[in-house]
C-alpha positions as CSV (number, residue, x, y, z in Angstrom):
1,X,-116.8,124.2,2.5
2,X,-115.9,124.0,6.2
3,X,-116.1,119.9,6.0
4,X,-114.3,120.3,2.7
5,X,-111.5,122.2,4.3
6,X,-111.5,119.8,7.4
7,X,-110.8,116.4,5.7
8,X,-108.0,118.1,3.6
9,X,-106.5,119.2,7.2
10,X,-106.9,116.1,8.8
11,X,-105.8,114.0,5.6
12,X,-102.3,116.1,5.6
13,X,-101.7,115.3,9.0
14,X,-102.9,110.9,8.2
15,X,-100.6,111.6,4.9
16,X,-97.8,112.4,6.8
17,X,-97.8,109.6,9.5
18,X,-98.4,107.6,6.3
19,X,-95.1,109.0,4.8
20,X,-93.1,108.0,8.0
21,X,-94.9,104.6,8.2
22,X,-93.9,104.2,4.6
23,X,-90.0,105.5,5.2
24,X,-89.2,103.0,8.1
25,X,-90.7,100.0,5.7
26,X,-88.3,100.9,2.7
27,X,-85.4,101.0,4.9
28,X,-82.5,98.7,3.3
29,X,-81.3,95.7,5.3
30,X,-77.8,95.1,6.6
31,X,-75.2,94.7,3.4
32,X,-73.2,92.8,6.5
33,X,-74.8,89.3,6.3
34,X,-73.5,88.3,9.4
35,X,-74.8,91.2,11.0
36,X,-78.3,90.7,9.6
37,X,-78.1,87.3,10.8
38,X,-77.1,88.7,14.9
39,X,-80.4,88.8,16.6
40,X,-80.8,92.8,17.8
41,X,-80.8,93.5,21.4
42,X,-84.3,94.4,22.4
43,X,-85.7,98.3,21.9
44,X,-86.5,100.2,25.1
45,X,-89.8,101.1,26.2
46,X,-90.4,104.4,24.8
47,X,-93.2,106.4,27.1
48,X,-94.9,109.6,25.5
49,X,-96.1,112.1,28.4
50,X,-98.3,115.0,27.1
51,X,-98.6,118.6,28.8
52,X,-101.1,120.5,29.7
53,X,-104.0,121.3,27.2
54,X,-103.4,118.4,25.2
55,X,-103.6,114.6,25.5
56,X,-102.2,111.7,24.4
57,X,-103.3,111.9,20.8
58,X,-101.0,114.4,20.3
59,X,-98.4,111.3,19.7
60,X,-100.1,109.7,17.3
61,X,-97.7,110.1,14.3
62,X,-94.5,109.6,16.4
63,X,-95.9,106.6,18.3
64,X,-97.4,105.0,15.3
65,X,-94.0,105.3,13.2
66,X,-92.1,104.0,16.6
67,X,-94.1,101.4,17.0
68,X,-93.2,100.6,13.0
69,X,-90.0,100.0,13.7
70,X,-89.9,97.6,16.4
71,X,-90.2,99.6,19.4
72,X,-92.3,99.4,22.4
73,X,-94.5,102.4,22.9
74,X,-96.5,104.0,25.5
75,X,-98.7,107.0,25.4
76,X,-99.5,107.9,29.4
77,X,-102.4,109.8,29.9
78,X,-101.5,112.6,32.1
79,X,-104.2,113.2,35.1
80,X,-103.0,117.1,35.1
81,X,-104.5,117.2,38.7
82,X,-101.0,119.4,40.0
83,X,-97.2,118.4,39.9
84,X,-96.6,116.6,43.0
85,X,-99.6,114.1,41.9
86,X,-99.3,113.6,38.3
87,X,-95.2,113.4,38.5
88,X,-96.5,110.2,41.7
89,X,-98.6,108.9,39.3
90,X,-96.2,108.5,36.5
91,X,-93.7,107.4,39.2
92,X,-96.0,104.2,40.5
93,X,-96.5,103.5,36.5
94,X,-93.0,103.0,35.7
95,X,-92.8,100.9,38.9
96,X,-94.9,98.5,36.7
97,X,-92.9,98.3,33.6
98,X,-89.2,95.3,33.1
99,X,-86.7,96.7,31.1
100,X,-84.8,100.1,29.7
101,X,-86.9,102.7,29.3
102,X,-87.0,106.0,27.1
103,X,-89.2,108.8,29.1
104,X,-90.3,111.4,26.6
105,X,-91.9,114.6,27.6
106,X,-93.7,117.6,26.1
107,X,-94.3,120.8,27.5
108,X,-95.4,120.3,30.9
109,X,-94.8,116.7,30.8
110,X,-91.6,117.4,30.9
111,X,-91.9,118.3,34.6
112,X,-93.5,115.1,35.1
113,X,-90.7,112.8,33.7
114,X,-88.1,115.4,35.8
115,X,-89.5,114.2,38.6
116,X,-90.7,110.8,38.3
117,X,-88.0,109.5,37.0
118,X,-85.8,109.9,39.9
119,X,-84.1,106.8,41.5
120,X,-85.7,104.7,38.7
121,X,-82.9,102.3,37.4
122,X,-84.9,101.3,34.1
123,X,-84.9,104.9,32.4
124,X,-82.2,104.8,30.3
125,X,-82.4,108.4,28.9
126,X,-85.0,111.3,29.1
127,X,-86.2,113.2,25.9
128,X,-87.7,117.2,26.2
129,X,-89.5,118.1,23.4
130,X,-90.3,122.1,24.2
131,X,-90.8,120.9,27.8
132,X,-90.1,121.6,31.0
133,X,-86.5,120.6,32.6
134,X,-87.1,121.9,36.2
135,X,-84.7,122.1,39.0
136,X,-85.4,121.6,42.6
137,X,-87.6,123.7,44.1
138,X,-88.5,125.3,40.4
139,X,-91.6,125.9,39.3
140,X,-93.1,126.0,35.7
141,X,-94.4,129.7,36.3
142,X,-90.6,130.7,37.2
143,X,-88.8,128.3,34.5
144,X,-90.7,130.7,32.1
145,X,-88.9,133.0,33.0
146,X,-85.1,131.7,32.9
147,X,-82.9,133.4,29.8
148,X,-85.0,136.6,30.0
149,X,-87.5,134.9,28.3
150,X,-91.4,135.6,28.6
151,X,-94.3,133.8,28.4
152,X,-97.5,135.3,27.9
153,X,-99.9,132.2,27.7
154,X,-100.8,133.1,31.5
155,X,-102.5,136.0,30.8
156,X,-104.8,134.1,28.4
157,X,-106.2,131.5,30.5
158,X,-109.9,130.9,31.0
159,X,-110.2,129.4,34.8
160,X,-113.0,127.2,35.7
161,X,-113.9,125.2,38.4
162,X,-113.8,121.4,39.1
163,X,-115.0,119.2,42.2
164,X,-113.0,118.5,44.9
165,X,-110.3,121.2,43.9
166,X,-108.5,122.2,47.0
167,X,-108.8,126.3,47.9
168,X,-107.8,128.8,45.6
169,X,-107.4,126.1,42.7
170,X,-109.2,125.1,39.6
171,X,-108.5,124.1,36.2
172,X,-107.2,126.0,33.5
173,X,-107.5,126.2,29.7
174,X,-106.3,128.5,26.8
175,X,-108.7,131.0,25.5
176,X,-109.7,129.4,22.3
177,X,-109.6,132.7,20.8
178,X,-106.1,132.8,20.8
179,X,-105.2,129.1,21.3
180,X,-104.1,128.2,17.7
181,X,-101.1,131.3,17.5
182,X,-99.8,130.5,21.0
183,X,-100.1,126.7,20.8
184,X,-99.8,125.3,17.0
185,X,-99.1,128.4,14.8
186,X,-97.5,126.0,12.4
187,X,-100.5,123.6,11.6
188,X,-103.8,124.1,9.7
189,X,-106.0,126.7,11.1
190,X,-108.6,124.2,11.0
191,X,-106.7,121.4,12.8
192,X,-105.5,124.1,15.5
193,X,-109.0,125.1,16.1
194,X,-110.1,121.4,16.8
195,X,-107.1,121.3,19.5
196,X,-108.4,124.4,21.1
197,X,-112.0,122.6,21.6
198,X,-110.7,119.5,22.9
199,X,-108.1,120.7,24.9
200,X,-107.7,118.9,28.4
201,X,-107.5,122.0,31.0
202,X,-104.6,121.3,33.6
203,X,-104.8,122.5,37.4
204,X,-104.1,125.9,37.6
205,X,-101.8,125.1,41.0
206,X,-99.4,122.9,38.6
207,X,-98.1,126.5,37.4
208,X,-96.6,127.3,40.6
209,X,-95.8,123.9,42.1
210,X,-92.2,123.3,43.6
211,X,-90.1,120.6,41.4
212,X,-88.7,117.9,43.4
213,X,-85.3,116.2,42.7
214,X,-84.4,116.7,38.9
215,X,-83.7,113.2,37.3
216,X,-81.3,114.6,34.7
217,X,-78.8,114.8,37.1
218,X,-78.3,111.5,36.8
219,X,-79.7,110.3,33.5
220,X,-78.6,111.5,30.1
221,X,-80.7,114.0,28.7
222,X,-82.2,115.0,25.2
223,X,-83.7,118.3,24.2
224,X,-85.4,119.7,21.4
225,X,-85.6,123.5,21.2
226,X,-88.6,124.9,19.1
227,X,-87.6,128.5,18.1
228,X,-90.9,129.5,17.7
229,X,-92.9,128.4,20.6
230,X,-95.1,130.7,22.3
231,X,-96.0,128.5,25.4
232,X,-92.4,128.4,26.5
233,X,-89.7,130.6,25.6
234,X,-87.2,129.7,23.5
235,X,-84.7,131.0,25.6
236,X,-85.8,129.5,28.6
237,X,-85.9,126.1,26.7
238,X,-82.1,127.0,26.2
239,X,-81.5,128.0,29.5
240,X,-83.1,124.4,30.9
241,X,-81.3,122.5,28.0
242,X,-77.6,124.1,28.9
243,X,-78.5,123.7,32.5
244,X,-79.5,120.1,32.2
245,X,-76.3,119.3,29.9
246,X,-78.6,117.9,27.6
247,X,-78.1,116.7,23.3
248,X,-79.9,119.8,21.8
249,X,-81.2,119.8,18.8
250,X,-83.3,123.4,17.9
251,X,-85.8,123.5,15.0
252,X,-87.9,126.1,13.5
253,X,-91.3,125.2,15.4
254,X,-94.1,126.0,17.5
255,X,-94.9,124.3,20.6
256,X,-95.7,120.9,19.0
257,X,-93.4,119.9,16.9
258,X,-94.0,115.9,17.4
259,X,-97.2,117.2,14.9
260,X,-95.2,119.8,13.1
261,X,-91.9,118.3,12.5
262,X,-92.8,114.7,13.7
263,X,-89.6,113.6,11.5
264,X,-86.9,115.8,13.8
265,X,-88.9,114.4,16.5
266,X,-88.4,110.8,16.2
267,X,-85.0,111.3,15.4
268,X,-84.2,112.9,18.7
269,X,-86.0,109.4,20.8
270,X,-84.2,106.7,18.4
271,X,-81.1,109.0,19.0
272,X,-82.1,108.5,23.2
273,X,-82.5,104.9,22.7
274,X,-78.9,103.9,21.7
């Protein structure tokens, strides 16, 4: 039975990349012949950072239908080692990569593309989906807490230790226990469970780490707002969105709607990469 209800988990969430793989194949060409003839200016670069307690699977559906339609797609494997040395290491990635690029973040990647896109001429636009949108000197423990908003995902953290973490540090990870409510309440049980044991902890000193420069003071910004999440607060996602002047677009979600609502999700980047 528990196999049984596994496969029909998994195969809904196959079934509906599936879907989207199918939708961007049946799209109708041009009815402007001389349109369809004019060779299409080259997609951006669309890189997919993942937050905290996830990886980059988590952009499977919405990099395999991006990649479906022509673009360029990168899923960055986040070192959650702190802010100030993840948001370095995306930095000196970027460095590496020619042409436009569309930075996407989720949750606590979004504090990483904040910062590391900064003074890079090739990102073109920046995408929050339920992320973070710090300002300078902002930490993700105190952007919880902008628009009266509350978070209680703090007080169910399970702390354990990792070599070489500096004093007072360690790595930090959801209480499975209570992992699929706060983090995917709007995915099979069974497939919210299987996050909870894979998770990727992230360094407990990331919570309270100082944001540097904020890039979206100087590159457009999109946001998606997920009404439901539990990780951040709704209102705080509004408060950073407004704050940011960012293209909002809200939707009835937990905190990952690119598995949710992978659909509104995509919609948002292509929207970016105009």
């Amino acid at each position: 039975m528990f196999r049984s209800k596994r496969r029909l988990a998994l195969g809904a969430v196959a079934a509906t990349a599936l879907a989207l793989l199918v939708g961007a194949a049946a799209l109708p060409a041009s009815a402007d012949p001389v349109a369809a003839a004019r060779p299409s200016a080259p997609k951006p670069t669309v890189v997919l950072v993942h937050g905290a307690f996830a990886d980059s699977s988590g952009w499977a559906v919405v990099g395999t239908a991006l990649q479906a339609e022509g673009y360029p797609v990168i899923a960055f494997s986040n070192p959650l080692r702190g802010l100030t040395y993840d948001a370095e290491y995306l930095r000196q990635f970027l460095s590496t990569l020619s042409g436009p690029v569309v930075l996407v973040g989720h949750s606590y990647g979004g504090a990483l593309i904040t910062n590391a896109a900064t003074g890079n001429p090739n990102v073109k636009s920046l995408v929050y989906i339920a992320a973070y949108a710090l300002d300078e000197g902002e930490s993700v423990a105190a952007a919880n807490e902008l628009g009266g908003g509350h978070s209680t995902v703090i007080e169910h953290l399970v702390v354990r230790p990792y070599p070489g973490a500096p004093e007072n540090d360690a790595d930090a990870y959801i209480d499975p226990a209570v992992f699929p409510e706060l983090f995917a309440g709007d995915l099979p049980l069974i497939v919210a469970k299987n996050m909870a044991a894979s998770q990727r902890p992230g360094s407990f000193a990331s919570l309270l780490t100082p944001s540097g420069v904020p890039a979206w003071k100087t590159i457009p910004s999109w946001y998606l707002v997920a009404s439901q999440d539990r990780i951040i607060p709704p209102e705080a996602e509004r408060a950073m969105a407004a704050r940011a002047g960012s293209t909002v677009v809200e939707i009835k979600s937990s905190h990952v709607p690119m598995l949710s609502q992978p659909g509104k999700v995509i919609s948002l980047i292509k929207a970016a990469s105009k």
